[in-house]
Structures are given as C-alpha cells and as structure tokens.
VOPAGU-2260 file (C-alpha; in pm, 1 decimal, decimal comma):
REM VOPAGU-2260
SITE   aa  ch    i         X         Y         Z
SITE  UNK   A    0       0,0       0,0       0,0
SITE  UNK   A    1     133,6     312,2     -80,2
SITE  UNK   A    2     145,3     608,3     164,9
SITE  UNK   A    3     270,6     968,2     142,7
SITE  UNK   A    4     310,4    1196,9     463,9
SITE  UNK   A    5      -7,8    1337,1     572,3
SITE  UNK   A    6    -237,1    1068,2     516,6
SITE  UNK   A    7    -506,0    1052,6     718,5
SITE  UNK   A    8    -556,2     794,6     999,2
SITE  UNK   A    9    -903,0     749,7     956,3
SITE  UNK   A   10    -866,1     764,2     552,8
SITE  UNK   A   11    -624,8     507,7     620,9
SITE  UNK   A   12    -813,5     288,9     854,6
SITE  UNK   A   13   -1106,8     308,2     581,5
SITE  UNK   A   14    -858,9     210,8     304,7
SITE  UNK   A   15    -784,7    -119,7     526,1
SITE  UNK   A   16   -1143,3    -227,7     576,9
SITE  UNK   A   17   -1246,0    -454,0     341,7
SITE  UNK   A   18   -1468,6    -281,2     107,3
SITE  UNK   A   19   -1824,3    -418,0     202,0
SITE  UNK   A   20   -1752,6    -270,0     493,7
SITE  UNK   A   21   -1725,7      70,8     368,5
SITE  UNK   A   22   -1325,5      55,3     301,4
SITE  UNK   A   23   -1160,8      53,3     -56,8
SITE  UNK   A   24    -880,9    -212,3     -25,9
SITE  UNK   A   25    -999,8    -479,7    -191,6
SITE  UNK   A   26   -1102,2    -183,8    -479,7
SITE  UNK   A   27    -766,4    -162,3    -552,7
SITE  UNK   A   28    -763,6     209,2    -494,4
SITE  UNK   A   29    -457,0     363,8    -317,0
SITE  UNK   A   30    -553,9     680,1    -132,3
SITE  UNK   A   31    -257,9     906,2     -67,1
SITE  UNK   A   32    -213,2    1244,1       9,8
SITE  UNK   A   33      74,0    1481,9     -41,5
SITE  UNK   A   34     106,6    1722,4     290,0
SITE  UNK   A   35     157,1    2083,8      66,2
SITE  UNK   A   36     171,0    2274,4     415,1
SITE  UNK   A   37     552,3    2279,7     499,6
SITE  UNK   A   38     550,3    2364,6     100,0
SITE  UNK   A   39     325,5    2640,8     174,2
SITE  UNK   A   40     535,0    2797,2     426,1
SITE  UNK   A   41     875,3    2766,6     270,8
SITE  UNK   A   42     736,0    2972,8     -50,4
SITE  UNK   A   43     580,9    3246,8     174,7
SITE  UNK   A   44     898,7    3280,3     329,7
SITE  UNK   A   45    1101,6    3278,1      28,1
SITE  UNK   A   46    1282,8    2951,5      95,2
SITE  UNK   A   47    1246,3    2833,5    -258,6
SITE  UNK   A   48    1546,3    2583,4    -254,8
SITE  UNK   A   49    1363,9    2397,7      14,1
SITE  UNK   A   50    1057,2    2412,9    -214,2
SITE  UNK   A   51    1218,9    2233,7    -528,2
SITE  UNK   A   52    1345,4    1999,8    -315,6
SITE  UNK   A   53     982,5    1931,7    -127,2
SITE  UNK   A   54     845,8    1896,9    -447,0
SITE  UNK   A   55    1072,1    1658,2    -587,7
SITE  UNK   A   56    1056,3    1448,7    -284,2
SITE  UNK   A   57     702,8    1458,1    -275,7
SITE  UNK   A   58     710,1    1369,7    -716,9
SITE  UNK   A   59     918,6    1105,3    -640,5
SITE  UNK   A   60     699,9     938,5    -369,4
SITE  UNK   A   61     438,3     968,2    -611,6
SITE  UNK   A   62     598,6     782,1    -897,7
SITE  UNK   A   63     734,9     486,7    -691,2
SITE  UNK   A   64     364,9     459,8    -598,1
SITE  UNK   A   65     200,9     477,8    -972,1
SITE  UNK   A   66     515,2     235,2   -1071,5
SITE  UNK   A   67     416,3     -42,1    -809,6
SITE  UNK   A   68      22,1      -3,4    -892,3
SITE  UNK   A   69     120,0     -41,7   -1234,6
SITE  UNK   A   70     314,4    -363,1   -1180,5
SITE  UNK   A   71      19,4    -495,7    -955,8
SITE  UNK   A   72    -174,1    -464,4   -1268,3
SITE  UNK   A   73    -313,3     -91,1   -1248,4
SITE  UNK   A   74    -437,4      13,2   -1608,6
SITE  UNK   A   75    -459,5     381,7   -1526,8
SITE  UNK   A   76    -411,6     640,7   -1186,2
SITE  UNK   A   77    -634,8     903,3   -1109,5
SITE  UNK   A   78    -485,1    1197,0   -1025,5
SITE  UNK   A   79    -719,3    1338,3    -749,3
SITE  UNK   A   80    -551,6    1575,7    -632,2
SITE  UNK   A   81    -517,1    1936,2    -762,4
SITE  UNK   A   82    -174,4    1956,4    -701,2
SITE  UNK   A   83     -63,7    1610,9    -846,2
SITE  UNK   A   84     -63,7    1713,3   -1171,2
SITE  UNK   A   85     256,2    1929,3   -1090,7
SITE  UNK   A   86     450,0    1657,5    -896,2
SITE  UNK   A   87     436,1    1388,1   -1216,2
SITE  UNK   A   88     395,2    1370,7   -1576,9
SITE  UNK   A   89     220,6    1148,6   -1810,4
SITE  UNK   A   90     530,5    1119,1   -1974,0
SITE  UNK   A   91     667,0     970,8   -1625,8
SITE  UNK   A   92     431,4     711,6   -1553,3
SITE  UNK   A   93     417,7     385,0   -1687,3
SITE  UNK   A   94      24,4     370,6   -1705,3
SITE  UNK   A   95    -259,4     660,0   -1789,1
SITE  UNK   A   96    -274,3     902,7   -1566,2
SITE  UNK   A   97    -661,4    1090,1   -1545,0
SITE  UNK   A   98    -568,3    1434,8   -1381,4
SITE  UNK   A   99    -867,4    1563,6   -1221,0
SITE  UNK   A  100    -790,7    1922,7   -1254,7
SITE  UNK   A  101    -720,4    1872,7   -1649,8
SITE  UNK   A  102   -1049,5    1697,0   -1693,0
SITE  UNK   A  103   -1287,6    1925,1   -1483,6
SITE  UNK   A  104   -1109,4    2225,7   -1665,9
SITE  UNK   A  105   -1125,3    2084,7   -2007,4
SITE  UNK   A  106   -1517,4    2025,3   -1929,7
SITE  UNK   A  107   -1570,6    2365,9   -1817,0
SITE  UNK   A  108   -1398,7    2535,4   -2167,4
SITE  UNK   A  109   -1611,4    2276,8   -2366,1
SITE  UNK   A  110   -1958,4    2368,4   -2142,7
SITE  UNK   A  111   -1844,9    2763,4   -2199,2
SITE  UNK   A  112   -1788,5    2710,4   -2581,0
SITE  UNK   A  113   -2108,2    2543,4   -2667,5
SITE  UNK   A  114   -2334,1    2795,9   -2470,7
C-alpha cells in the first residue's frame, strides 16, 4: 500500500477495511495524500530551494507509488488531487494518468464554448 506523509488515519483505517464494509482495499484504490503545508510555508517565506526539493521528494513518492500499482496490474491512476498534476507527468508514468484538474477544466472550456 502506498502512503505519502499526511495521510489521514481514519482515511487510512477506511482504506484497510475490506470494502463491504465501507473501506476501498480490496477496490484496488490507493488513497494518498501529499502534505503541501511545509511547501506552503517555505514559498511564503522565500525559501524556494527547500521548495524544489519538497516537491521533488514529494514527485518522487508519487511515482514509486504509480510504478508499483502499475506492476500490480493498475491500467490507469487518477490523479485526485489538484496539485498532483505538478509533482508527475504522463510522460513519467508507466500507465494513464486521469488528472482531475485537467479533466474538470477541459469540461468547463467545452460547457463555456457550446453555450
């Protein structure tokens, strides 16, 4: 199971439950969570070495995980997260990745163009 800092522990004890009992385990969904508040405060305070480095810590975590779904079998990773889409590209994943953001933004310009 993959895990990134912040996780949640009661997102984490529903991941574990078996999924008729209101967990997503045996989904084969990974919920992880990227902590962007130590990020946060090293931009406001102009740190921005510290940021790059967060970042590609936090990137890195990220494609480990995607890498070991995909070699459990994942066919695709939702990115559902805003802020994934800057930590990993499609270009660095072995498997599809569905960026949230992308797709609710690309929906919005298509729902603005047809009105």
């Amino acid at each position: 199971m993959a895990q990134f800092d912040g996780l949640l522990p009661d997102h984490q004890r529903a991941h574990r439950r078996p999924l008729g009992d209101g967990g997503l385990h045996s989904a084969g969904l990974v919920l992880a969570q990227t902590d962007f508040e130590q990020i946060e405060r090293n931009q406001r305070e102009g740190r921005w070495d510290l940021v790059g480095n967060l970042l590609a810590e936090q990137g890195n975590k990220l494609k480990a995980a995607i890498a070991d779904l995909a070699q459990r079998g994942a066919q695709a990773v939702i990115l559902g997260c805003t802020e994934f889409g800057i930590l990993i590209e499609a270009k660095d994943s072995p498997v599809p990745l569905i960026d949230t953001t992308l797709a609710h933004a690309e929906a919005a310009v298509d729902m603005a163009l047809q009105q």
